[in-house]
C-alpha positions as CSV (number, residue, x, y, z in Angstrom):
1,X,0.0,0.0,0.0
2,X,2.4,2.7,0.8
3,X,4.7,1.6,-2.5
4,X,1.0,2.1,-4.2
5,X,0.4,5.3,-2.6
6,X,4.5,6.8,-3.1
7,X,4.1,5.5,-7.0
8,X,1.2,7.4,-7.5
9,X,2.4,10.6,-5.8
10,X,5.4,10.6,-8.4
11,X,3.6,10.3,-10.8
12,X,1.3,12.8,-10.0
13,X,4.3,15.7,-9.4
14,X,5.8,14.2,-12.6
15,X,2.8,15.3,-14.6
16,X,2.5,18.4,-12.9
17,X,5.9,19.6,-13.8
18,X,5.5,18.2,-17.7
19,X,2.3,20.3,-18.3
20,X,4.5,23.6,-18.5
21,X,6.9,23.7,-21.4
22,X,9.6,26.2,-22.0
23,X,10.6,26.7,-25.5
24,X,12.6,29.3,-27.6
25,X,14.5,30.4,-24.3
26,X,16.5,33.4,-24.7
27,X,18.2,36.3,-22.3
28,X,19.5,39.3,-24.0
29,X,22.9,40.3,-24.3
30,X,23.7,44.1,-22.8
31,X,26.6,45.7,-23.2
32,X,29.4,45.3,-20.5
33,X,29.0,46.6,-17.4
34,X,24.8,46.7,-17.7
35,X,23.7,44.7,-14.2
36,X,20.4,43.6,-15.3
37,X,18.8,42.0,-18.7
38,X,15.8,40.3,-19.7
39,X,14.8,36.8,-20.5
40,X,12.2,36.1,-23.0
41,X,10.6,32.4,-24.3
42,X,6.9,30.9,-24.9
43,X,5.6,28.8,-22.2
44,X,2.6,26.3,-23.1
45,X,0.3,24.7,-20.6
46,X,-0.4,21.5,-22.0
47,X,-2.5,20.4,-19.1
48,X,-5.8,20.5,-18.5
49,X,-6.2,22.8,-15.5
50,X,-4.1,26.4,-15.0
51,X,-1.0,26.4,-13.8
52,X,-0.1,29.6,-11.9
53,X,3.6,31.0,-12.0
54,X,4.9,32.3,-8.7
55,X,8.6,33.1,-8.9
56,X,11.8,33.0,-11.1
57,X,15.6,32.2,-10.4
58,X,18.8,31.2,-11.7
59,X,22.2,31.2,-9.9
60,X,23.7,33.8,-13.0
61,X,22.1,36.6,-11.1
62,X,20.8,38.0,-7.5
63,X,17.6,38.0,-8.3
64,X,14.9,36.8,-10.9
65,X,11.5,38.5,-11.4
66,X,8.2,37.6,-13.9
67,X,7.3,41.3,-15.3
68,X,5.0,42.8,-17.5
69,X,5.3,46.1,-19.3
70,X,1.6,47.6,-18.9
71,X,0.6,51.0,-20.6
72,X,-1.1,53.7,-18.2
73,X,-1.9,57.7,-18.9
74,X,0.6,56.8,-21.9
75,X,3.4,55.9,-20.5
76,X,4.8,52.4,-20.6
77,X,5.7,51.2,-17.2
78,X,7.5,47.7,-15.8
79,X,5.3,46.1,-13.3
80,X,6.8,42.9,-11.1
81,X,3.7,39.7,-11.0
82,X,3.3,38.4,-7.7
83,X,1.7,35.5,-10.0
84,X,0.7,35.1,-13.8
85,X,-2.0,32.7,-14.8
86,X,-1.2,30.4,-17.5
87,X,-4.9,29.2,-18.8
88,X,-5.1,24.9,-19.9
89,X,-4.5,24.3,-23.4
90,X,-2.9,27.9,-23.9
91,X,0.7,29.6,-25.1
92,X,1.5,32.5,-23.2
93,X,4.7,34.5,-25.3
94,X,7.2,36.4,-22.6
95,X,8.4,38.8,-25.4
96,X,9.8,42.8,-25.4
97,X,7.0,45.2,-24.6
98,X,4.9,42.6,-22.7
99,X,5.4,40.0,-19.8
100,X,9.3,38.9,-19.5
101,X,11.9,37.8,-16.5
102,X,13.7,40.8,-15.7
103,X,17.2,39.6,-14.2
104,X,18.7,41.6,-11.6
105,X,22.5,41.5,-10.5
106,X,24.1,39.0,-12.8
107,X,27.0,37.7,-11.4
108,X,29.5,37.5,-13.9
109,X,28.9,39.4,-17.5
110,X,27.2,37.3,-20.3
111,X,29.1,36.2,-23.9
112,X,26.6,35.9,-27.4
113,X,25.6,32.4,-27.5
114,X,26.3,31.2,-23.7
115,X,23.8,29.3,-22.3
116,X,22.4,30.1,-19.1
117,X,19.8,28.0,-16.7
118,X,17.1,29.9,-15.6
119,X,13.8,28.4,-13.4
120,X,10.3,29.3,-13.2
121,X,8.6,28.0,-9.7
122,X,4.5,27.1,-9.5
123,X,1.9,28.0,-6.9
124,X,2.0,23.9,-6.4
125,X,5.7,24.1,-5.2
126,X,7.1,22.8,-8.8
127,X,10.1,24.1,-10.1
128,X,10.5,24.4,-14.1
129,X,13.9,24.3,-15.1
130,X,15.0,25.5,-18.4
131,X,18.7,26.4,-21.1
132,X,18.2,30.1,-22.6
133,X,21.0,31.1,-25.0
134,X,22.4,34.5,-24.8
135,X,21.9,36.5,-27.9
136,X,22.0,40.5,-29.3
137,X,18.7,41.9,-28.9
C-alpha cells in the first residue's frame, strides 16, 4: 500500500511539472557593465487545468523576477507579478514590450551564445527548469 500510494504521488508531481513547457529560451545580451537583462521564451500549458507561475531564479544573477510592461496615462511602465495565470491548453509569449523575467544582478557578465539555466517556480511548489541562450537583442 504505501509503494502504491508513493508511486502514484510521483507520478502525480511528474505530470505536474511536464504540463509547463519552456521553448525558444532566450536572455538578452547588454553591453558590458549593464547589471540587469531580460529573459524572454513561450511557455505552453499542455494540461488541462491552469498552472499559476509564482517566482523565477537562476544562480547567474541576485535575483529573478516575472514582469510585465503595462501602458497607463501613456506611459509604458514595468510592473513585477506576484503571480501570472497560464490558462489549460494555452501559449503564453514572454516577449519585449509585454510580460518577460527581468534579471537583476548577474553575477558574472554574459558572452553571445552562452547558455544560461534559468527556473520558473509554480503555486504547487514545482520548479521548471529551463537552457536560454544568450543572444544581441
Amino acid at each position: 500500500m504505501r509503494r502504491s500510494l508513493m508511486l502514484a504521488m510521483a507520478l502525480f508531481v511528474f505530470n505536474c511539472h511536464a504540463q509547463l513547457v519552456v521553448k525558444s529560451a532566450q536572455v538578452r545580451l547588454l553591453p558590458p557593465g549593464m547589471p540587469n537583462t531580460a529573459g524572454y521564451f513561450q511557455i505552453e500549458n499542455t494540461g488541462d487545468e491552469p498552472q499559476i507561475l509564482v517566482g523565477a531564479g537562476s544562480d547567474i544573477a541576485r535575483s529573478v523576477e516575472i514582469h510585465e510592461h503595462i501602458m497607463t496615462a501613456e506611459t509604458m511602465k514595468m510592473v513585477h507579478l506576484t503571480e501570472l495565470v497560464i490558462p489549460a491548453k494555452e501559449t503564453i509569449q514572454f516577449t519585449p514590450g509585454g510580460y518577460h523575467l527581468m534579471i537583476f544582478g548577474l553575477i558574472n557578465p554574459l558572452v553571445e551564445g552562452q547558455s544560461v539555466k534559468l527556473y520558473l517556480q509554480t503555486q504547487a511548489g514545482e520548479k521548471i527548469e529551463f537552457v536560454a541562450d544568450v543572444a544581441r537583442p
